[in-house]
C-alpha positions in Angstrom: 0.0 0.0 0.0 2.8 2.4 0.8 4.8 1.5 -2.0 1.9 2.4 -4.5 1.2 5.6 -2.7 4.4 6.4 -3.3 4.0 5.7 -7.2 0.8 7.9 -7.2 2.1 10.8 -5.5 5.5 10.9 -7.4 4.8 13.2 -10.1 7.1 12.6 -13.2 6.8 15.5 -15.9 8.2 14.3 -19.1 6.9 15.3 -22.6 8.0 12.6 -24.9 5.0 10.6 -25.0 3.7 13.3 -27.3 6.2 12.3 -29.8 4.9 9.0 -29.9 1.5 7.8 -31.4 -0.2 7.3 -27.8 0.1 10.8 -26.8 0.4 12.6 -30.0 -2.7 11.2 -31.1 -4.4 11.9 -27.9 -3.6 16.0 -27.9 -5.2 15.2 -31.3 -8.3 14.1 -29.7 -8.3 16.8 -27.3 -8.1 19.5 -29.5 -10.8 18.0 -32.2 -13.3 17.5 -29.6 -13.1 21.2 -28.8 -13.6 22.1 -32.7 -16.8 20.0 -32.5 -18.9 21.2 -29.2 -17.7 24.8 -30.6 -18.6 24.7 -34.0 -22.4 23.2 -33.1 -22.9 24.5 -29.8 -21.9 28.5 -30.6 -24.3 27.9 -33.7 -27.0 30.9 -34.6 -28.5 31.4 -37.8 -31.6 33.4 -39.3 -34.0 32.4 -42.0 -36.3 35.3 -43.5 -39.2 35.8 -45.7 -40.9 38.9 -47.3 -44.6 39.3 -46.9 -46.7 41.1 -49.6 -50.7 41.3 -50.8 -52.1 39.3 -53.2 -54.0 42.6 -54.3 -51.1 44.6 -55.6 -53.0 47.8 -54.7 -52.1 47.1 -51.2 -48.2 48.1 -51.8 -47.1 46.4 -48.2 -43.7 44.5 -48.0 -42.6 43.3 -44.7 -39.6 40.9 -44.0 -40.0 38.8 -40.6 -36.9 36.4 -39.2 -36.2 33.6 -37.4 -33.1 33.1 -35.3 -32.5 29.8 -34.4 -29.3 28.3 -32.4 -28.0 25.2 -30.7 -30.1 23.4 -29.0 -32.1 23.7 -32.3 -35.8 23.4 -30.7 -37.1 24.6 -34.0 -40.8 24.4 -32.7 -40.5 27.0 -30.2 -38.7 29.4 -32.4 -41.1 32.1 -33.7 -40.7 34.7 -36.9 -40.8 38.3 -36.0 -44.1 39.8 -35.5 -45.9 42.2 -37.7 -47.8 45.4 -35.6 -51.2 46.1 -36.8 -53.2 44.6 -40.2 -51.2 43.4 -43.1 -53.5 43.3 -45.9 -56.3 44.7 -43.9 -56.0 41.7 -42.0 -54.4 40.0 -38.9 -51.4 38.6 -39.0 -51.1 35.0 -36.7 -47.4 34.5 -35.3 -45.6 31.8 -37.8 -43.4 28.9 -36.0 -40.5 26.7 -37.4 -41.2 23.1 -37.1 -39.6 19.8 -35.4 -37.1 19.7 -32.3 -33.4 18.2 -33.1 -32.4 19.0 -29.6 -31.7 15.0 -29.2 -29.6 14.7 -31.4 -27.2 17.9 -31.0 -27.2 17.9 -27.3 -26.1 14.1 -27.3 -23.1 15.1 -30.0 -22.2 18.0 -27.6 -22.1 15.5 -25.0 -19.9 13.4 -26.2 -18.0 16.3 -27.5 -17.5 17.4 -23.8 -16.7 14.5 -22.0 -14.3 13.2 -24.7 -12.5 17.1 -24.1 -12.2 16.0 -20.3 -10.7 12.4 -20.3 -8.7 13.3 -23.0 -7.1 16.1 -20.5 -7.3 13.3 -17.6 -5.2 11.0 -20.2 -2.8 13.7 -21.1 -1.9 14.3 -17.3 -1.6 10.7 -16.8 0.8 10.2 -19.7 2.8 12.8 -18.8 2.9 13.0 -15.7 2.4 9.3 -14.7 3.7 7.6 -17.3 5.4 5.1 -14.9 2.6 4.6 -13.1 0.7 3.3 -15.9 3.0 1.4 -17.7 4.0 -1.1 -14.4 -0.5 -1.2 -14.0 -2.1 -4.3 -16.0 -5.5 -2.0 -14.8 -4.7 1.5 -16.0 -4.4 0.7 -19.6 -7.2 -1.9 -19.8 -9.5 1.0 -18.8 -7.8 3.1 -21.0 -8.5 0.7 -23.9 -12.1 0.6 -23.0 -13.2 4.1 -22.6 -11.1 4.2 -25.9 -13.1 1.8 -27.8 -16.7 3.1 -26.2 -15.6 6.7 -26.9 -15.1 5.5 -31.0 -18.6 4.1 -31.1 -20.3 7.3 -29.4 -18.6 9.4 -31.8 -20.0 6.9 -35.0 -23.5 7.2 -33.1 -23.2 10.8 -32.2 -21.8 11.7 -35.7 -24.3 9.9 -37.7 -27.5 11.5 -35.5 -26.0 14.9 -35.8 -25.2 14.7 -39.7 -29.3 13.7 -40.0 -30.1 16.1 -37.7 -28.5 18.9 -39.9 -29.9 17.7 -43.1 -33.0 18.1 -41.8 -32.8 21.3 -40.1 -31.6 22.8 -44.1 -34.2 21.6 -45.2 -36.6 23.3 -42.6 -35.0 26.4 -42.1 -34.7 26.9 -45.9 -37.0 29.7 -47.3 -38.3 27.9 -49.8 -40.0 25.6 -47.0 -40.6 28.0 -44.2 -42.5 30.7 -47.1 -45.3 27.1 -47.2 -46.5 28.5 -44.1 -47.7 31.9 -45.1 -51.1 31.6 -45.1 -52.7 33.0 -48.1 -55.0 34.5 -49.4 -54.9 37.8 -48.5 -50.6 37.5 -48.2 -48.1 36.1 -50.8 -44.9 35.1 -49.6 -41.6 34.7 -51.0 -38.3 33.5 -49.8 -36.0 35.9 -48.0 -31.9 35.0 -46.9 -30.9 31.5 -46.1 -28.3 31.5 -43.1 -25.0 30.4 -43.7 -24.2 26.3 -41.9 -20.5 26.3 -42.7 -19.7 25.7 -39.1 -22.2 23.4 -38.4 -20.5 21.0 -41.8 -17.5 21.5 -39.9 -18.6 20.3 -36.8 -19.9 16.8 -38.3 -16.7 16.9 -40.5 -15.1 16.9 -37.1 -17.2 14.7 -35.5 -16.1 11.6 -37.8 -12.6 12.6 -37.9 -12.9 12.0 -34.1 -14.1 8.4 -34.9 -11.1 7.8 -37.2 -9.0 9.2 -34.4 -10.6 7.4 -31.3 -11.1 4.1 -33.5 -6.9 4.4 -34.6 -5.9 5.2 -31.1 -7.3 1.8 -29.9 -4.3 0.1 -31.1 -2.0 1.6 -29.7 -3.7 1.8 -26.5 -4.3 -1.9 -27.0 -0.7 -2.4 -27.4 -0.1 -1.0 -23.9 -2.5 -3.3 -22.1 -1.4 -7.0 -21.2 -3.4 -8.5 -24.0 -0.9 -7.5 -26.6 1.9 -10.4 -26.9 5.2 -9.2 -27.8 6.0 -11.1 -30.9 8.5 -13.5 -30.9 12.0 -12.8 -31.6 13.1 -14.1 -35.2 16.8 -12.8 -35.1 19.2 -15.7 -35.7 21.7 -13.8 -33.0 18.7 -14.1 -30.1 18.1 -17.9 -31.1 21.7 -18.3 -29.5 24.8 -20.2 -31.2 24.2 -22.9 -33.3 25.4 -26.3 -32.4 29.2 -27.1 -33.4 29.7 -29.7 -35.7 31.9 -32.9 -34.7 
């Protein structure tokens, strides 16, 4: 008990494993997961539409937006209101459609806590490197959480990429202008937002799987379920025998 207390509290700081495939690949990790939760989760965007009478004597133009962000609740985000009659009639407040809140929240999720054991993994590799290399536990964890950690992001990366397709498609003007109710108003299709980020963040989120899913080797070459390979140098095999 003493002798592993004194493993635990004797901090080693030594850089190097980042110069080899187990650490370098995990600050990899570490700083893609932050590209992903920021990209989706700092997300706003506006859709718009102009709203004119069918009786072109009634010269009215009026442009109403929607500003929707992460969580993406779509259903409880409403276009601007109009004061007073448009077209000598009353205008009814217009609502986007659907909730993709599941899916996004999970991927930020993921996003977060892969951002915090990568920083827990970092400190023990560099800090207690020793420590985990003489523990048959530490790196058997370390190969699980690795393995579960690849098939969130697949899971996570796969909802969110649906997830945005859909939310295009619904926050496009072309489908939120359906909703005008007409007659008396005619509707057409203002500015589409801009979703650059939020490509980048499911770009990100599967270059995470190919990152978590490679790093599994190499964390699975740490663990005690990796046999060293058998030595096929003629000069380990020892001398060979003399002849008589």
């Amino acid at each position: 008990m003493n002798r592993l207390t004194q493993k635990m509290s004797g901090l080693q700081l030594n850089f190097s494993p980042l110069k080899e495939p187990l650490g370098f690949i995990k600050l990899l990790e570490w700083i893609f997961s932050i590209f992903s939760f920021a990209t989706c989760g700092g997300y706003s965007g506006t859709t718009s539409m102009i709203v004119s009478c069918e009786d072109k004597k009634l010269a009215e133009n009026h442009t109403i937006e929607a500003t929707f962000m992460y969580p993406f609740r779509l259903n409880e985000i409403t276009f601007s209101k109009i004061s007073g009659l448009v077209c000598n009639s009353s205008w009814d407040d217009l609502h986007l459609t659907a909730d993709f809140s599941a899916p996004a929240q999970f991927y930020v999720t993921i996003a977060v806590f892969a951002f915090l054991y990568c920083i827990g993994a970092l400190v023990l590799y560099l800090g207690f490197r020793h420590l985990y290399q003489d523990s048959q536990k530490l790196p058997l964890i370390d190969f699980i959480i690795t393995i579960l950690f690849a098939f969130m992001w697949l899971v996570s990366s796969c909802a969110w990429a649906k997830a945005l397709s859909d939310i295009k498609y619904l926050t496009d003007p072309k489908y939120t202008k359906e909703g005008c109710k007409s007659p008396p108003f005619s509707c057409a299709a203002g500015t589409e937002s801009r979703m650059g980020s939020l490509n980048i963040s499911v770009a990100f989120g599967f270059l995470n799987l190919i990152l978590w899913a490679g790093n599994a080797w190499f964390v699975y070459k740490e663990t005690n379920l990796h046999a060293p390979p058998v030595a096929s140098n003629p000069e380990q095999q020892g001398p060979p025998p003399s002849s008589m």
